[in-house]
MDTraj code that builds the backbone (N, CA, C; nanometers):
import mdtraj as md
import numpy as np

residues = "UNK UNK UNK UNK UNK UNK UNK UNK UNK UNK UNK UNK UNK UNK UNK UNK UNK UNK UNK UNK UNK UNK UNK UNK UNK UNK UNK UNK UNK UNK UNK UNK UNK UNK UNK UNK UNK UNK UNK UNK UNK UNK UNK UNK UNK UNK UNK UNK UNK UNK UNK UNK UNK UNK UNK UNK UNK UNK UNK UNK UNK UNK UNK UNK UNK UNK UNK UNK UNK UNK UNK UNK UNK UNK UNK UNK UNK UNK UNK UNK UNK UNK UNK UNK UNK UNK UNK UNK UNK".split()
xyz = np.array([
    [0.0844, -0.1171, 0.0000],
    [0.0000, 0.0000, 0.0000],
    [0.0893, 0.1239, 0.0000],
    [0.0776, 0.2354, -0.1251],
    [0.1636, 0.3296, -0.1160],
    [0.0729, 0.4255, -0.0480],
    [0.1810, 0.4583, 0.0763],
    [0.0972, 0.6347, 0.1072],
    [0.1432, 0.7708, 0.0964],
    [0.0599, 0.8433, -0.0311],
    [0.1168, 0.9265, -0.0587],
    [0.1393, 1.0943, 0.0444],
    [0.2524, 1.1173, 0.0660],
    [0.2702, 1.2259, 0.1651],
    [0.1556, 1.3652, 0.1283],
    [0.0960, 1.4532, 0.2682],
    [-0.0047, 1.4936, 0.2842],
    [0.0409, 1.6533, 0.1970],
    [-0.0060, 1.6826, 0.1251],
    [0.0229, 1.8577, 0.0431],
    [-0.0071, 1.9662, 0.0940],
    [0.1010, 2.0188, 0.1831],
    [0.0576, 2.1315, 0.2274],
    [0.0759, 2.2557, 0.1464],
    [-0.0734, 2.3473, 0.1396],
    [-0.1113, 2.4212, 0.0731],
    [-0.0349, 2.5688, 0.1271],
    [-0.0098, 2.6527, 0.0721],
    [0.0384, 2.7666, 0.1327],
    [-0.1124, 2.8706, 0.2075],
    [-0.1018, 2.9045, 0.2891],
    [-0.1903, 3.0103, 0.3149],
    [-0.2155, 3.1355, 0.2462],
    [-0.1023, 3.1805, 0.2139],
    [-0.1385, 3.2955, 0.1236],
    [-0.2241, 3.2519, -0.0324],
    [-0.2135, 3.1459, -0.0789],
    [-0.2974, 3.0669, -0.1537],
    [-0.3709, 3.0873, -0.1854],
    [-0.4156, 3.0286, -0.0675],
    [-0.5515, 2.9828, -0.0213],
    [-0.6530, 3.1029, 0.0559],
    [-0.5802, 3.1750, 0.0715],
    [-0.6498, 3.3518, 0.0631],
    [-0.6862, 3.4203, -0.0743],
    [-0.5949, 3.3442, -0.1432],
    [-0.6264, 3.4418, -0.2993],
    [-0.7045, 3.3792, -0.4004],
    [-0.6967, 3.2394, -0.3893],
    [-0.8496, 3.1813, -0.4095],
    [-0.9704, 3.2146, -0.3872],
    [-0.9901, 3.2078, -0.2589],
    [-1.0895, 3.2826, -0.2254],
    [-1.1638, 3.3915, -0.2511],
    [-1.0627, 3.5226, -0.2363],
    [-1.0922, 3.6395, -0.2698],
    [-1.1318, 3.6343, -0.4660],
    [-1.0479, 3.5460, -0.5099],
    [-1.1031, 3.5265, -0.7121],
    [-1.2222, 3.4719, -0.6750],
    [-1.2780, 3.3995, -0.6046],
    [-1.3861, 3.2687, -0.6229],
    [-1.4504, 3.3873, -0.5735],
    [-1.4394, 3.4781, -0.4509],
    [-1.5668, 3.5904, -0.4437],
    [-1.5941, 3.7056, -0.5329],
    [-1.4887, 3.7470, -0.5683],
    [-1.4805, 3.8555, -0.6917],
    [-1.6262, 3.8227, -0.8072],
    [-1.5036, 3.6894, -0.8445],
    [-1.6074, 3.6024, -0.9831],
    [-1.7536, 3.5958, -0.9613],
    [-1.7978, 3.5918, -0.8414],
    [-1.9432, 3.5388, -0.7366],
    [-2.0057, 3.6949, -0.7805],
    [-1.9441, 3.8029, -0.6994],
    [-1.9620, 3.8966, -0.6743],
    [-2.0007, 3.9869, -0.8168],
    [-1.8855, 3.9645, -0.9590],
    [-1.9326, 4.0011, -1.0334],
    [-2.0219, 3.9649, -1.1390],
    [-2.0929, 3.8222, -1.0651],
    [-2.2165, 3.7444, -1.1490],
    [-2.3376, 3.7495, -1.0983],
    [-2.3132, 3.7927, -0.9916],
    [-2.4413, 3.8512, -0.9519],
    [-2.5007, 3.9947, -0.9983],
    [-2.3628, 4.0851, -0.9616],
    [-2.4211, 4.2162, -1.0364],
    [-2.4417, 4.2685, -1.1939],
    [-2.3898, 4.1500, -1.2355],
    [-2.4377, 4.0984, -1.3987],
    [-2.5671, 4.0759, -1.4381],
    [-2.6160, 3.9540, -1.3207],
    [-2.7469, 3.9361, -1.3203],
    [-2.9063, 4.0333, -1.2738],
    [-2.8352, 4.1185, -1.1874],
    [-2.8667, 4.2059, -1.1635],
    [-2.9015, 4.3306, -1.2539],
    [-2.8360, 4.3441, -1.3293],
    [-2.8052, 4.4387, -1.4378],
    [-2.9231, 4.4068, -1.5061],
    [-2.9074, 4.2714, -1.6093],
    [-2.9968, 4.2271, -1.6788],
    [-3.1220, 4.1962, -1.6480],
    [-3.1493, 4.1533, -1.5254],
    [-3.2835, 4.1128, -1.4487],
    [-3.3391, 4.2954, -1.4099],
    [-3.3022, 4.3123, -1.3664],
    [-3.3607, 4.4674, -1.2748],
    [-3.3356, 4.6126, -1.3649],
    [-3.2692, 4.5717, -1.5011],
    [-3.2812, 4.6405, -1.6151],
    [-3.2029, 4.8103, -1.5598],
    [-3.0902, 4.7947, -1.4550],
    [-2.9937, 4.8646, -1.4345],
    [-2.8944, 4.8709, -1.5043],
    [-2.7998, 4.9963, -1.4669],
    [-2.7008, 5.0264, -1.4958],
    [-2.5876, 5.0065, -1.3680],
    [-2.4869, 4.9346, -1.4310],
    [-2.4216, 4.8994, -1.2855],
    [-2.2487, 4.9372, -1.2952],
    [-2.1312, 4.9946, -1.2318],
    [-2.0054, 5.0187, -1.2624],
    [-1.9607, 4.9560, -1.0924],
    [-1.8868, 4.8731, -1.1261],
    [-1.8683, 4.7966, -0.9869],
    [-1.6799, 4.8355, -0.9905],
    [-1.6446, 4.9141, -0.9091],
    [-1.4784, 4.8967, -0.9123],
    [-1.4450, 4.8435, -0.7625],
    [-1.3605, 4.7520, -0.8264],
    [-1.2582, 4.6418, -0.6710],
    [-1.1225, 4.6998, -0.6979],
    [-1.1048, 4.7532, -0.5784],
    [-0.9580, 4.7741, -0.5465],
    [-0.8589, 4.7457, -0.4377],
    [-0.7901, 4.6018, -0.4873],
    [-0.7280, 4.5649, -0.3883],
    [-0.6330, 4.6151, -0.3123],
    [-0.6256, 4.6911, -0.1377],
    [-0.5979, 4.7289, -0.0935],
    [-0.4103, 4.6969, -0.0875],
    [-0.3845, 4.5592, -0.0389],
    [-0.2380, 4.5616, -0.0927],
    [-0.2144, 4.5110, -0.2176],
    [-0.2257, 4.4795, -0.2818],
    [-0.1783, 4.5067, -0.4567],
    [-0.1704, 4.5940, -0.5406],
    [-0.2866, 4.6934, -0.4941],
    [-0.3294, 4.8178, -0.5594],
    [-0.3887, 4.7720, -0.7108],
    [-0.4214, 4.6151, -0.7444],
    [-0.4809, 4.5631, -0.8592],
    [-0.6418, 4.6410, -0.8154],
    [-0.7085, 4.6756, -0.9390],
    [-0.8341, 4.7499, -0.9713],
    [-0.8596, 4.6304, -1.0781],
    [-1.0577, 4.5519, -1.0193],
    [-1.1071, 4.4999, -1.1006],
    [-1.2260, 4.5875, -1.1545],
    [-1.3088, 4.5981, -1.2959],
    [-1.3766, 4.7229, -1.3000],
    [-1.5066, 4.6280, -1.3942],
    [-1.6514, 4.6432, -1.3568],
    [-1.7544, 4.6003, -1.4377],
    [-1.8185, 4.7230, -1.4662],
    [-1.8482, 4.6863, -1.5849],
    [-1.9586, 4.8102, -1.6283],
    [-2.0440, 4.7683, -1.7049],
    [-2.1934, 4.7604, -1.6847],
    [-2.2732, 4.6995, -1.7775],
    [-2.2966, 4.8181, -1.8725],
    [-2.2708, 4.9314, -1.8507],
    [-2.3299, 4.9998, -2.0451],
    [-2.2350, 5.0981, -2.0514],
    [-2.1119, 5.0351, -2.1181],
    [-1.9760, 5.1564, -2.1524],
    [-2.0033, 5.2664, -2.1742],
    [-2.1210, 5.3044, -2.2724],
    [-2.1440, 5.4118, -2.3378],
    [-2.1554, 5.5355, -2.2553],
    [-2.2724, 5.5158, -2.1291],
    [-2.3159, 5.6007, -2.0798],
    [-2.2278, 5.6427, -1.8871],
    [-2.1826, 5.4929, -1.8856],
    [-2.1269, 5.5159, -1.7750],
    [-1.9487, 5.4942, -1.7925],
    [-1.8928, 5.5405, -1.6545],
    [-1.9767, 5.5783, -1.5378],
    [-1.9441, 5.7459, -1.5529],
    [-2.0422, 5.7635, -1.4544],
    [-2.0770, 5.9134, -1.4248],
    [-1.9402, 6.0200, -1.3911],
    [-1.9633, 6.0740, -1.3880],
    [-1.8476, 6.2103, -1.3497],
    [-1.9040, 6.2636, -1.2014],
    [-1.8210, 6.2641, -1.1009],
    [-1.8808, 6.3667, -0.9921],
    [-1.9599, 6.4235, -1.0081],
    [-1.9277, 6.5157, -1.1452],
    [-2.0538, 6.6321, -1.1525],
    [-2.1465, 6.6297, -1.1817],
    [-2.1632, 6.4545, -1.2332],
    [-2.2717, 6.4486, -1.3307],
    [-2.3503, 6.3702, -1.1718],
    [-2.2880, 6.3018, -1.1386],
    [-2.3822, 6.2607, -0.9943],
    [-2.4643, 6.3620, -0.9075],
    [-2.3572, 6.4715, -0.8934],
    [-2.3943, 6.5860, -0.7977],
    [-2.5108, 6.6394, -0.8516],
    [-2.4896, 6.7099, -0.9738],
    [-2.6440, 6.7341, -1.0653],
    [-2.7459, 6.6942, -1.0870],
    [-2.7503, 6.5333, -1.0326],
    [-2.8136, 6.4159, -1.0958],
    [-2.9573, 6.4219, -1.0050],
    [-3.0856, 6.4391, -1.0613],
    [-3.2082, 6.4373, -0.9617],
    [-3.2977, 6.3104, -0.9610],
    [-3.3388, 6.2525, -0.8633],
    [-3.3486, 6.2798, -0.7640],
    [-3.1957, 6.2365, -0.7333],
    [-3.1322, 6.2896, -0.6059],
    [-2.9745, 6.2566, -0.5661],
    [-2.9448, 6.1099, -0.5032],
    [-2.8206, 6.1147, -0.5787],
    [-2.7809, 5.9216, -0.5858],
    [-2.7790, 5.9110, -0.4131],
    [-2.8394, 5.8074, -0.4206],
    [-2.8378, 5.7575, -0.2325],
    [-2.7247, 5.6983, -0.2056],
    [-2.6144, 5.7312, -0.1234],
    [-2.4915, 5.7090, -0.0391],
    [-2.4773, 5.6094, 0.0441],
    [-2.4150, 5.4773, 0.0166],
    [-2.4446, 5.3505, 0.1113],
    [-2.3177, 5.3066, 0.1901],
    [-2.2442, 5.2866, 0.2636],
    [-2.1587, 5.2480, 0.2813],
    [-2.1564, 5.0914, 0.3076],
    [-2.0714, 5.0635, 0.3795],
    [-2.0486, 4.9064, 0.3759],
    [-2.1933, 4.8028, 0.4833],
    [-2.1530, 4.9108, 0.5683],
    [-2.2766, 4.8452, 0.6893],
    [-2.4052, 4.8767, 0.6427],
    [-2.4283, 4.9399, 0.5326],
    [-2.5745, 4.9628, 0.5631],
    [-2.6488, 4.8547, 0.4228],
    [-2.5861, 4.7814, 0.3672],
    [-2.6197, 4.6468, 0.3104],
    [-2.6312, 4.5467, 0.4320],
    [-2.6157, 4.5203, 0.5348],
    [-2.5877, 4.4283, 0.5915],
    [-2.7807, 4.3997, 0.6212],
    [-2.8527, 4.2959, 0.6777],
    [-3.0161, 4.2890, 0.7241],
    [-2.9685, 4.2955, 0.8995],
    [-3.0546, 4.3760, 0.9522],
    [-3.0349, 4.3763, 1.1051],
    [-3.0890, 4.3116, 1.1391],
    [-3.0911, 4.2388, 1.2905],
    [-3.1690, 4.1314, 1.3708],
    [-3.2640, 4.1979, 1.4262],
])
top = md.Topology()
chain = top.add_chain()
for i, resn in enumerate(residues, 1):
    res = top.add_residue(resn, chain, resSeq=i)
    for name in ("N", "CA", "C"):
        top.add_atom(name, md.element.get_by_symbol(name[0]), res)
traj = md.Trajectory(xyz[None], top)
């Protein structure tokens, strides 16, 4: 019976897997989103230590906006930060 020795995976790895496998997640949903809910969507990821920028945009043409064009923009774009996606108990 051969037993083959156990593969240890690196951790840093196995962090960056992850973070692709959520990205990929992350930008198939707001794909679906796009197309289902008949939005316009510009999603930018910017990885804090790499400084790599991932960027979706469902309609090149028109987006994305300019500051000024937000600021001008009526009724005014609603401001979300991270916590306020979360559902409270």
């Amino acid at each position: 019976m051969d037993v083959q020795p156990k593969v240890r995976t690196n951790p840093a790895d196995t962090v960056n897997q992850k973070a692709r496998r959520r990205r990929k997640s992350l930008f198939k949903k707001a794909s679906a989103y796009s197309s289902e809910c008949n939005a316009d969507i510009h999603l930018v990821l910017r990885m804090k230590k790499s400084g790599k920028i991932f960027v979706l945009t469902s309609n090149t043409k028109d987006w994305p906006l300019s500051q000024y064009q937000l600021k001008s923009y009526h009724p005014k774009p609603i401001q979300m930060s991270l916590g306020d996606g979360e559902s409270k108990p």
